[in-house]
C-alpha positions as CSV (number, residue, x, y, z in Angstrom):
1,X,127.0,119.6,103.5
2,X,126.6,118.0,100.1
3,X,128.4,119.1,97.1
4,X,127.2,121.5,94.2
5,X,125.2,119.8,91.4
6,X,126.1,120.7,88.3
7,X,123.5,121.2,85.7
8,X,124.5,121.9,81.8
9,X,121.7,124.4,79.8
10,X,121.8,123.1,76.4
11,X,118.3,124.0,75.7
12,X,118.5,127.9,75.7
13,X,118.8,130.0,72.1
14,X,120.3,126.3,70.8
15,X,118.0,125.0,68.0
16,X,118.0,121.5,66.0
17,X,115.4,120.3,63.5
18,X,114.7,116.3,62.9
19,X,115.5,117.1,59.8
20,X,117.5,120.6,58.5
21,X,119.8,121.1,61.9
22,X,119.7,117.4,63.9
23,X,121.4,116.9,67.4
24,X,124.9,115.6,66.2
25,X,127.5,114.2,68.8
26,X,129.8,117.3,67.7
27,X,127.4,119.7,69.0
28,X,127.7,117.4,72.3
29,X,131.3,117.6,72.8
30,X,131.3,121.2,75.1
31,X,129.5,118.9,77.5
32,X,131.0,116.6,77.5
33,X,134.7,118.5,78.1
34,X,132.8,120.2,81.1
35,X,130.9,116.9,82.9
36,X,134.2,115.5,82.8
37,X,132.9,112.1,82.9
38,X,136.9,110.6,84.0
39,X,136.8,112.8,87.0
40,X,133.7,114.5,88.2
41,X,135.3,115.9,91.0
42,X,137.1,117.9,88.7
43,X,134.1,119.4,87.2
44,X,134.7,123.4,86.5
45,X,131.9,125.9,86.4
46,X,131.6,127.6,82.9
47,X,128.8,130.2,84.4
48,X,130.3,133.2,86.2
49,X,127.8,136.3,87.1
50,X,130.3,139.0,86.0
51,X,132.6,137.5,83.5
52,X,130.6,134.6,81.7
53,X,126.9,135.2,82.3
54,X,126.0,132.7,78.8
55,X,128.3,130.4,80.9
56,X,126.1,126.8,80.3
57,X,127.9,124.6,83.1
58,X,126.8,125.9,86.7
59,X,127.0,124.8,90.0
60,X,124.0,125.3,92.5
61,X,124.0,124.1,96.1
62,X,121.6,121.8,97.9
63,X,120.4,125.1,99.7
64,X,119.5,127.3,96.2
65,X,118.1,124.1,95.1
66,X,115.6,123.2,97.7
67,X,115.1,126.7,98.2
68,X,113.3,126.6,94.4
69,X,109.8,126.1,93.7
70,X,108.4,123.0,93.6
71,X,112.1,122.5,94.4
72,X,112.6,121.6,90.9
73,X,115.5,120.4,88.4
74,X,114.6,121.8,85.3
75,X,116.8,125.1,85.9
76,X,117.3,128.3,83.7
77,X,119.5,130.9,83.8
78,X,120.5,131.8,80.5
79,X,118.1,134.5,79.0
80,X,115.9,133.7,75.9
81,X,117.1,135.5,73.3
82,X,114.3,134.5,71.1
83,X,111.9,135.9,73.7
84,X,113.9,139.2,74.4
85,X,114.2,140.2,71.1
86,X,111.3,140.0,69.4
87,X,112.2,141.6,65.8
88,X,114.6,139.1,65.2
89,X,112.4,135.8,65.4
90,X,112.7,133.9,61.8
91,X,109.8,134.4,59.3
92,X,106.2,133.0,59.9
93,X,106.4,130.9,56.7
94,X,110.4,129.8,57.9
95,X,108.6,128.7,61.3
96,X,105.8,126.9,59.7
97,X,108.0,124.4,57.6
98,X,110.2,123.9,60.5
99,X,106.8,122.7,62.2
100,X,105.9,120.7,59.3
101,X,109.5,119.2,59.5
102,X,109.0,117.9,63.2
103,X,106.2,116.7,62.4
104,X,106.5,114.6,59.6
105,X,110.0,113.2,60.9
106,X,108.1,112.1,64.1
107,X,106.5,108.7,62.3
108,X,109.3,108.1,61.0
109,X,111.2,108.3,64.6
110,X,108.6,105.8,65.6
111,X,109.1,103.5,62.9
112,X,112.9,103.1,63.8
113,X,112.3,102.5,67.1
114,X,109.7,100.3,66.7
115,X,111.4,98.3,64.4
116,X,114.9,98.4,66.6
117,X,112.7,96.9,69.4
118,X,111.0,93.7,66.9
């Protein structure tokens, strides 16, 4: 029998902007307490049903995983709270710039890598 693989949701109701809210290592540092990269055998589940159920480290076994469609990695089971409650979404104009933000930080994204790799 093969041992659980753990998978980490950091994408659910977690939001970062290139340029207002960027990915900092801080943010990071939950993950990296729980992939407990000095012992992975040692890895503890944060996800529990009853008690934790926003839990973002969880375990699956071979058997729930192939058992998946497509058999696929990319795994969810933290509930959307954007798409559950609808009346709290941000305004259309807050959206908008945070659209326009992406996108005009992507050239510059580009830029620095293309420049790291001259």
């Amino acid at each position: 029998m093969l041992a659980p693989l753990p998978h980490h949701d950091y994408r659910t109701n977690i939001h970062h902007t290139l340029k207002k809210k960027p990915l900092r290592f801080e943010d990071l540092q939950e993950f990296i307490a729980c992939y407990n990269p000095l012992n992975r055998f040692d890895r503890k589940e944060g996800w529990n049903e009853a008690t934790n159920p926003e839990g973002r480290w969880r375990k699956f076994s071979y058997e729930q995983i192939i058992a998946r469609d497509k058999t696929s990695l990319d795994i969810f089971w933290l509930k959307d709270k954007s798409l559950a409650d609808l009346d709290n979404l941000p305004e259309p104009d807050e959206l908008a710039l945070e659209i326009i933000d992406n996108l005009e930080a992507g050239p510059d994204s580009f830029r620095t890598v293309v420049a790291a790799l001259e």
